[in-house]
VEXDRENKE-813852 format. One record per residue (C-alpha): residue number from 0; x negated, y negated, z negated. Coordinates in nm, 2 decimals. Layout:
N
SEVO    i    east   north      up
SEVO  NUM       X       Y       Z
...
// end
This chain:
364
SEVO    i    east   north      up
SEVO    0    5.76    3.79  -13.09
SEVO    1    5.44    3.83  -12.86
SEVO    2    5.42    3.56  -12.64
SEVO    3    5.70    3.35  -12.75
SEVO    4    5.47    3.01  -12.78
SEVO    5    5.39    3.06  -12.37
SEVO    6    5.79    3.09  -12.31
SEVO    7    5.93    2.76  -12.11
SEVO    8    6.30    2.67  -12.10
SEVO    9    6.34    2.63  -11.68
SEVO   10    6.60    2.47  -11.51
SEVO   11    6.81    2.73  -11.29
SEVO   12    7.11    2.50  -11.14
SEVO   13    7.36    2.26  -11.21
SEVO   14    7.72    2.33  -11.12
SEVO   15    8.10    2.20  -11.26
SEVO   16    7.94    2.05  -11.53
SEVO   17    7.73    2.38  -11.65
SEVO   18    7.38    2.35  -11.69
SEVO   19    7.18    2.67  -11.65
SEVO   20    6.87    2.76  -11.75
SEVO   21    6.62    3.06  -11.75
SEVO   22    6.35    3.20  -11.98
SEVO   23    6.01    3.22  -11.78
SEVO   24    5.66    3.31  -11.94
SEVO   25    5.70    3.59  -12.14
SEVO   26    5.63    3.87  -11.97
SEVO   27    6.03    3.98  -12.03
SEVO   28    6.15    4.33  -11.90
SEVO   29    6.46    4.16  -11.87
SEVO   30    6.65    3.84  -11.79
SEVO   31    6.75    3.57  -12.03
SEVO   32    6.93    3.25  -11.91
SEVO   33    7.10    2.97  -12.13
SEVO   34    7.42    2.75  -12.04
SEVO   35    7.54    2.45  -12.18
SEVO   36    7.86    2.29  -12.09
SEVO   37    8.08    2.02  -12.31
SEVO   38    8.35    2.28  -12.47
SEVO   39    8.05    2.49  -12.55
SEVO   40    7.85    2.20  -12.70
SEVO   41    8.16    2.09  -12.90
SEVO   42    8.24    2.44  -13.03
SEVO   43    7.91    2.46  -13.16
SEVO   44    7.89    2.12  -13.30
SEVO   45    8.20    2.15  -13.49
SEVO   46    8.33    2.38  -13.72
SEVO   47    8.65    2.24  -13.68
SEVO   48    8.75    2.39  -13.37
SEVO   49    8.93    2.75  -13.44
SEVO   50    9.18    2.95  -13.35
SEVO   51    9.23    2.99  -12.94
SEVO   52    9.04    2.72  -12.89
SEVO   53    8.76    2.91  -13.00
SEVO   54    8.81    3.10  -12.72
SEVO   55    8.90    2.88  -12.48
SEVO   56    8.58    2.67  -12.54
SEVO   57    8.36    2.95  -12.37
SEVO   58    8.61    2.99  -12.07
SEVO   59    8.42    2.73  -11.82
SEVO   60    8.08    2.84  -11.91
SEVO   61    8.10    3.20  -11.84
SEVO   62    8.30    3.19  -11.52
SEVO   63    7.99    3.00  -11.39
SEVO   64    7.78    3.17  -11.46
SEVO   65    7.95    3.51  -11.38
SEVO   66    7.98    3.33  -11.02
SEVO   67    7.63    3.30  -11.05
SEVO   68    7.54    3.64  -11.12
SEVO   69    7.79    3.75  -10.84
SEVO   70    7.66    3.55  -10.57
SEVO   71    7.29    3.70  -10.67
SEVO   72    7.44    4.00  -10.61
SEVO   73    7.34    4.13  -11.01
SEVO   74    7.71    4.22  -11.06
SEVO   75    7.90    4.45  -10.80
SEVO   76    8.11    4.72  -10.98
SEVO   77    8.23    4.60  -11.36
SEVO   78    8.28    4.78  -11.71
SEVO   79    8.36    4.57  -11.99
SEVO   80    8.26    4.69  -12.37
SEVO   81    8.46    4.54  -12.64
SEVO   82    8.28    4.60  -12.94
SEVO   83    8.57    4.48  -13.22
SEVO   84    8.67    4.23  -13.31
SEVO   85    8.35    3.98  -13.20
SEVO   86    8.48    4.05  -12.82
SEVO   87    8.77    3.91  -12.81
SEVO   88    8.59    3.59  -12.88
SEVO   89    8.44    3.63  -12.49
SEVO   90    8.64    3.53  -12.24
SEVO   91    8.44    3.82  -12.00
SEVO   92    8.80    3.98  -11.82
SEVO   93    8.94    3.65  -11.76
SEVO   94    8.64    3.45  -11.63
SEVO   95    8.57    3.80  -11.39
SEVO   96    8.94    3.76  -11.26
SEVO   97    8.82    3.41  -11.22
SEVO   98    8.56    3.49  -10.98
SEVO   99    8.71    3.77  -10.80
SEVO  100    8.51    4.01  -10.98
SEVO  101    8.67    4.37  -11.03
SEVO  102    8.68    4.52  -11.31
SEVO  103    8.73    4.86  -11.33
SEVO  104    8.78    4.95  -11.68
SEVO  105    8.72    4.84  -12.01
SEVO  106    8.61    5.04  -12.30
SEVO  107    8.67    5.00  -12.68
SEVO  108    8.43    5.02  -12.97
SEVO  109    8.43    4.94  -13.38
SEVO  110    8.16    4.96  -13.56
SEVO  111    8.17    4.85  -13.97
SEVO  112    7.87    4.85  -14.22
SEVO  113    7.90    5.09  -14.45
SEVO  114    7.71    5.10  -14.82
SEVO  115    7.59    5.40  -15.02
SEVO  116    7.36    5.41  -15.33
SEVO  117    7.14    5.13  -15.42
SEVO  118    7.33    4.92  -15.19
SEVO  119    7.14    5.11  -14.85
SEVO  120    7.36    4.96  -14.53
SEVO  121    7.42    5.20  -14.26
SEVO  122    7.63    5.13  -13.93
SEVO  123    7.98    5.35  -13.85
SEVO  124    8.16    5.40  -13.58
SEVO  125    8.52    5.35  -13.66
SEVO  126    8.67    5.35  -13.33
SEVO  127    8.58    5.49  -13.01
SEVO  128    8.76    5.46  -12.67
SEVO  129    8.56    5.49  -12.41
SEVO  130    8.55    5.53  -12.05
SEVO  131    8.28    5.56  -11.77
SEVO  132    8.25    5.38  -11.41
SEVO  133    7.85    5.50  -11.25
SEVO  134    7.63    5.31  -11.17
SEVO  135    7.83    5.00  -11.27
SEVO  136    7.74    4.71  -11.44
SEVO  137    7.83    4.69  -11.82
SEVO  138    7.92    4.37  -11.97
SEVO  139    7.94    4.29  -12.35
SEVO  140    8.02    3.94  -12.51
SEVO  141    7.88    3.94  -12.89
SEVO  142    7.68    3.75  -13.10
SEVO  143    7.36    3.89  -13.22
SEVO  144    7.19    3.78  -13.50
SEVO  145    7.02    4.14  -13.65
SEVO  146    7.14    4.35  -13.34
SEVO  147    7.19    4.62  -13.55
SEVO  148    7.55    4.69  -13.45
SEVO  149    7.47    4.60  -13.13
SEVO  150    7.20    4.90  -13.07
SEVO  151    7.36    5.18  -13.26
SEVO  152    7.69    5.05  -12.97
SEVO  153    7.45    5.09  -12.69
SEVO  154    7.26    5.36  -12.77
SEVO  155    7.67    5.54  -12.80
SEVO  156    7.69    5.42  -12.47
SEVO  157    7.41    5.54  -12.29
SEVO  158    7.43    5.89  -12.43
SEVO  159    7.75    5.94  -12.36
SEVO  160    7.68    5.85  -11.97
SEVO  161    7.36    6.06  -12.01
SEVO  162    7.62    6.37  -12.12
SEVO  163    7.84    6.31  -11.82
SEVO  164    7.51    6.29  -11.57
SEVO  165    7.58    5.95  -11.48
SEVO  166    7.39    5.62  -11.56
SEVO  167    7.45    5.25  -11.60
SEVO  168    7.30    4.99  -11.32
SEVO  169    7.26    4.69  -11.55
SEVO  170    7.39    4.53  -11.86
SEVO  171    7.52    4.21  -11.85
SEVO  172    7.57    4.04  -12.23
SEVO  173    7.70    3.71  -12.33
SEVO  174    7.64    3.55  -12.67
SEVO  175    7.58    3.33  -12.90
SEVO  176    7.25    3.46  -13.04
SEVO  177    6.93    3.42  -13.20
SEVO  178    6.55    3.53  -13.13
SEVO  179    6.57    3.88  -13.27
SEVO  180    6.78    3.97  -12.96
SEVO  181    6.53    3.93  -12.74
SEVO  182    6.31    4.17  -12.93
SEVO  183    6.57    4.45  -12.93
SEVO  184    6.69    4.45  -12.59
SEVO  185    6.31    4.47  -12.45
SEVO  186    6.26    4.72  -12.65
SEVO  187    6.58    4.88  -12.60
SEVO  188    6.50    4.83  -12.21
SEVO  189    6.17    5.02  -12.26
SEVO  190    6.38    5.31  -12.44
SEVO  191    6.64    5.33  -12.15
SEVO  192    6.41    5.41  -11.91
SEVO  193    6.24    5.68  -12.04
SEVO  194    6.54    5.86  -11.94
SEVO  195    6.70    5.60  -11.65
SEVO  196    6.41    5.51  -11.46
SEVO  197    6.57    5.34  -11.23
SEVO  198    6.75    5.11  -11.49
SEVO  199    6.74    4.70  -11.39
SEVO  200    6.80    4.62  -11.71
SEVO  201    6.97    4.32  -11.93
SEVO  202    7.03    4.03  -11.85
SEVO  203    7.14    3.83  -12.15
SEVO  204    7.27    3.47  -12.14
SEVO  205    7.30    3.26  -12.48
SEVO  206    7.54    2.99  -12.51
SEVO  207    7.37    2.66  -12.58
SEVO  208    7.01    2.78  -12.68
SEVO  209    6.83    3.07  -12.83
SEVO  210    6.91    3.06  -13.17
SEVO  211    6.66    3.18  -13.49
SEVO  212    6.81    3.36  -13.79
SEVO  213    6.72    3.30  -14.19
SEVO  214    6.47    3.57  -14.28
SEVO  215    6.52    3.82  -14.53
SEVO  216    6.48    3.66  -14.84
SEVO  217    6.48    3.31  -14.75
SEVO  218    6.81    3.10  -14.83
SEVO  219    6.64    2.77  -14.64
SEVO  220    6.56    2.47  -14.84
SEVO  221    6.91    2.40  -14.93
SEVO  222    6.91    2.75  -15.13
SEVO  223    7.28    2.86  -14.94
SEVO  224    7.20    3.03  -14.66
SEVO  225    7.24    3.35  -14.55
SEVO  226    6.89    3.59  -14.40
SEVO  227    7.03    3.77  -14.12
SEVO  228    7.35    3.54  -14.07
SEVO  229    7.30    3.18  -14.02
SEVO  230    7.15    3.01  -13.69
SEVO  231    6.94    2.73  -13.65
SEVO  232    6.71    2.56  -13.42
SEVO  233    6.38    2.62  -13.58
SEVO  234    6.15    2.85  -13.38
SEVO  235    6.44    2.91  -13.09
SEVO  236    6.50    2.71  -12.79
SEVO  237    6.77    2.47  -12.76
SEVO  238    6.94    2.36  -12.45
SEVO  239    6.85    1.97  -12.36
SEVO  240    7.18    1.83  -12.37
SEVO  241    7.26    1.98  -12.71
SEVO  242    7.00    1.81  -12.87
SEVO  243    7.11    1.54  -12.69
SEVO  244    7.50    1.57  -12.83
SEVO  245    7.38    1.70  -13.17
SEVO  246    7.14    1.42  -13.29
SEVO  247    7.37    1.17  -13.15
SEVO  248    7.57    1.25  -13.43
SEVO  249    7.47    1.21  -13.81
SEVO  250    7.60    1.54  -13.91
SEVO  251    7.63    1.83  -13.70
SEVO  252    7.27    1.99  -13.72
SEVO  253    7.27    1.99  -14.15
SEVO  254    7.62    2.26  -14.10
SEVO  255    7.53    2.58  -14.25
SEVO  256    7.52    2.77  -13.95
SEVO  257    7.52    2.69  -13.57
SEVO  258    7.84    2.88  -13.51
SEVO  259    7.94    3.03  -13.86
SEVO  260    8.15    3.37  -13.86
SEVO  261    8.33    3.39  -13.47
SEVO  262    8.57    3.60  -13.58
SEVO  263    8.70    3.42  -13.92
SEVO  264    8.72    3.09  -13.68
SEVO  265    8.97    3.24  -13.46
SEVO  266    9.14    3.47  -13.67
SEVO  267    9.12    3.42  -14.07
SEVO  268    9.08    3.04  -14.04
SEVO  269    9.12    3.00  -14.43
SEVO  270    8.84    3.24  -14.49
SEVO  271    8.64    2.99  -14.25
SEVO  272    8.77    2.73  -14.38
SEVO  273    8.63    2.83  -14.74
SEVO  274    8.30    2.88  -14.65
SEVO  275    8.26    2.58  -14.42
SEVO  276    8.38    2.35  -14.79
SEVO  277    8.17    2.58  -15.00
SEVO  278    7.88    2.49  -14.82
SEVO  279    7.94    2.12  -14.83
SEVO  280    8.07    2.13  -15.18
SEVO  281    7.71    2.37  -15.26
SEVO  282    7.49    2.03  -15.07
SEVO  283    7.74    1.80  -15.27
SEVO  284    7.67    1.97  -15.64
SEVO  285    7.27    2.01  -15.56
SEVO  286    7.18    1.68  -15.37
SEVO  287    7.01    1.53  -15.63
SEVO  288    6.81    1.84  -15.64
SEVO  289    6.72    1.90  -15.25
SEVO  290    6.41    1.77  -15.13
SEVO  291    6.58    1.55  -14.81
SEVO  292    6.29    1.52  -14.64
SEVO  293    6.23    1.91  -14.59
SEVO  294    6.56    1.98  -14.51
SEVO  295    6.55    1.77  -14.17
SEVO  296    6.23    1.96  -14.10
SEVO  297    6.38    2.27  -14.16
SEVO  298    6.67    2.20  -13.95
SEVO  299    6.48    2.02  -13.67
SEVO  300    6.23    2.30  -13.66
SEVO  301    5.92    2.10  -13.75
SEVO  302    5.73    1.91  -13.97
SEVO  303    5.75    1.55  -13.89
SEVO  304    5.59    1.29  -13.76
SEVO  305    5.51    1.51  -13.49
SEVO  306    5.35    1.39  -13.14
SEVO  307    5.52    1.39  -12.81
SEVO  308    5.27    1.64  -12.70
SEVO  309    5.31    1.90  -13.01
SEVO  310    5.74    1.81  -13.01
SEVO  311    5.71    1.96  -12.60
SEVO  312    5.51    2.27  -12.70
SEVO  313    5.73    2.33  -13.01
SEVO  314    6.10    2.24  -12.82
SEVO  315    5.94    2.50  -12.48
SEVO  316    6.01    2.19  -12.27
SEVO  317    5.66    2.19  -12.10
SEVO  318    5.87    2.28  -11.73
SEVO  319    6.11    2.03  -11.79
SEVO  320    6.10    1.67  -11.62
SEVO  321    5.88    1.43  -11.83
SEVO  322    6.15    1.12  -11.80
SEVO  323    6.42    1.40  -12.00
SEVO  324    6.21    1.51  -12.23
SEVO  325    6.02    1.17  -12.30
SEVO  326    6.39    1.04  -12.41
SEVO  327    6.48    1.31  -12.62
SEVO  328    6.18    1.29  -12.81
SEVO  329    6.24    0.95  -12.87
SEVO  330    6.61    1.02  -12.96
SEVO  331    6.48    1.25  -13.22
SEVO  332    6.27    0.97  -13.38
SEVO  333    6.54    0.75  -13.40
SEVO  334    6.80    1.00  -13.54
SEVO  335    6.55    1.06  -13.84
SEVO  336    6.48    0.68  -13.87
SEVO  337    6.90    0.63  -13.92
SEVO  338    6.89    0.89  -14.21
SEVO  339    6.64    0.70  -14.41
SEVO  340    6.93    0.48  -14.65
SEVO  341    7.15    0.83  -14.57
SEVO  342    7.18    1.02  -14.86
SEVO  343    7.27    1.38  -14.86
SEVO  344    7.57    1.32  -15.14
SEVO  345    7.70    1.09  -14.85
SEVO  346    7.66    1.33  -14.60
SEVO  347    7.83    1.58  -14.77
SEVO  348    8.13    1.40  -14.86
SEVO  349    8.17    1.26  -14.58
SEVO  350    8.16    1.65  -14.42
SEVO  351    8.39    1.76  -14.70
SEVO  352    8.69    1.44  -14.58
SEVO  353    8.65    1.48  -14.23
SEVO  354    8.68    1.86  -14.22
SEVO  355    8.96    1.86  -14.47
SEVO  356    9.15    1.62  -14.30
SEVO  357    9.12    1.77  -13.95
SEVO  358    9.25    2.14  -14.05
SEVO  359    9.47    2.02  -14.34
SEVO  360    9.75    2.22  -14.18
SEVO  361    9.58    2.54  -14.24
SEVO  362    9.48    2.41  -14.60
SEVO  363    9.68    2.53  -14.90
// end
């Protein structure tokens, strides 16, 4: 992504426990913001936490911020796109009730991969429901990794307000994403207003950090995950006090993925629960043969030791207060110094009992 080394992480406000920030220094078309708050922090911390509660996590930060956007005048009239089944993981309807936003329809999309010879992927619409409200604002709650799904969906959208000779104001999306959505949305942006000049554009706001995917082809040093799927911090931005809450703990940041599959968590919780154990069971029968060492880089995002002044400019904390960021930085040093007589076999087990033994009731 051009420019991404001159982006800074910004402090916006602090409000009922939500911390917002913005993006600033990347010459963005659009607007990208990032809110942490303690059910969001835990969801993402802990693969434990499915079902409603899932849900429920995201409740606190969203109505926040949606007052936000209200009071800066960015919402007015409301649409709401559920694209199925990610959606129903957003709490977007209830937190707009919350803040006395109307909403005056919502519209319903599927959309499935679909494979033909030699494997090729293409996206289909399964289901279709849609309805339009001009010159509204149109929210979304998904999580992006590729965007793929989330494109073909938009560009739906937008033609079909283009046949009816109406046009959108603004899109307003919610999710728990990585990097490469940035990327699509400016360039979708671009595409829009070819045809919508007047278009404001997105603004997107990531739970908890902007997130980077695996890259085709690369299965991380632990040789398990997933190109195009699994989240971590290396070459995103993460929000201070997740750092903060993550490396206070031994395990969180070696999970597989920052948030794993959203919709599995809430609604096939065994299918979660399998991959979260075949993960920790995959560290367990390989430990012996994964270099330590790289894996905390990996995960952390760079090489270590690392300086204070490289850790800012890698972490986009250049705009943040010195006393924060001089704290964290020496948190980090001090969570890889406790991992020195830590194996990963111990780790892992220890991942495999505690998990176990907190959803045992959805165990077999």
């Amino acid at each position: 992504m051009e420019n991404w080394n001159d982006v800074h992480i910004v402090p916006e406000f602090c409000d009922q426990g939500v911390d917002c920030y913005r993006l600033e220094g990347g010459s963005f078309l659009n607007e990208y913001y990032i809110v942490s708050e303690a059910e969001t922090r835990k969801l993402m911390n802990h693969p434990e936490v499915v079902g409603y509660e899932v849900y429920a996590s995201l409740v606190t930060a969203t109505s926040q911020m949606m007052y936000y956007l209200k009071e800066q005048k960015k919402i007015t009239s409301a649409n709401i796109l559920s694209i199925l089944r990610g959606a129903l993981n957003y709490p977007l309807e209830e937190s707009c009730y919350k803040e006395h936003i109307r909403v005056h329809d919502i519209s319903f999309m599927s959309s499935e991969r679909v494979f033909g010879e030699n494997d090729e992927m293409s996206l289909d619409i399964k289901y279709c429901k849609l309805t339009m409200v001009p010159n509204s604002t149109l929210m979304i709650g998904d999580i992006i990794a590729s965007g793929e799904t989330l494109v073909q969906c938009l560009r739906y959208v937008t033609d079909y307000y283009r046949r009816q000779g109406a046009q959108l104001r603004n899109i307003v999306l919610f999710t728990i994403g990585g990097t490469q959505g940035i990327e699509i949305l400016e360039k979708l942006t671009r595409e829009i207003r070819t045809y919508w000049p007047d278009f404001e554009g997105f603004i997107t706001v990531y739970y908890e950090g902007v997130f980077s995917c695996y890259e085709e082809g690369d299965k991380g040093v632990s040789g398990i995950n997933r190109a195009l799927i699994d989240f971590y911090w290396k070459g995103g931005i993460i929000a201070p006090a997740f750092r903060r809450e993550t490396l206070s703990m031994q395990n969180p940041l070696f999970e597989k993925c920052t948030i794993y599959d959203g919709g599995a968590r809430r609604y096939e919780i065994h299918e979660h629960i399998d991959e979260v154990l075949e993960f920790w069971n995959g560290i367990l029968e390989r430990a012996d043969k994964i270099d330590k060492q790289a894996l905390l880089e990996e995960k952390l995002g760079h090489a270590l030791p690392i300086s204070y002044e490289d850790w800012v400019r890698d972490c986009h904390y250049g705009k943040l207060d010195e006393k924060l960021t001089r704290w964290l930085y020496q948190q980090e040093r001090g969570f890889v110094e406790s991992l020195r007589g830590i194996s990963l076999e111990q780790i892992a087990l220890q991942r495999i009992e505690e998990f176990t033994s907190t959803l045992k009731k959805y165990i077999l």
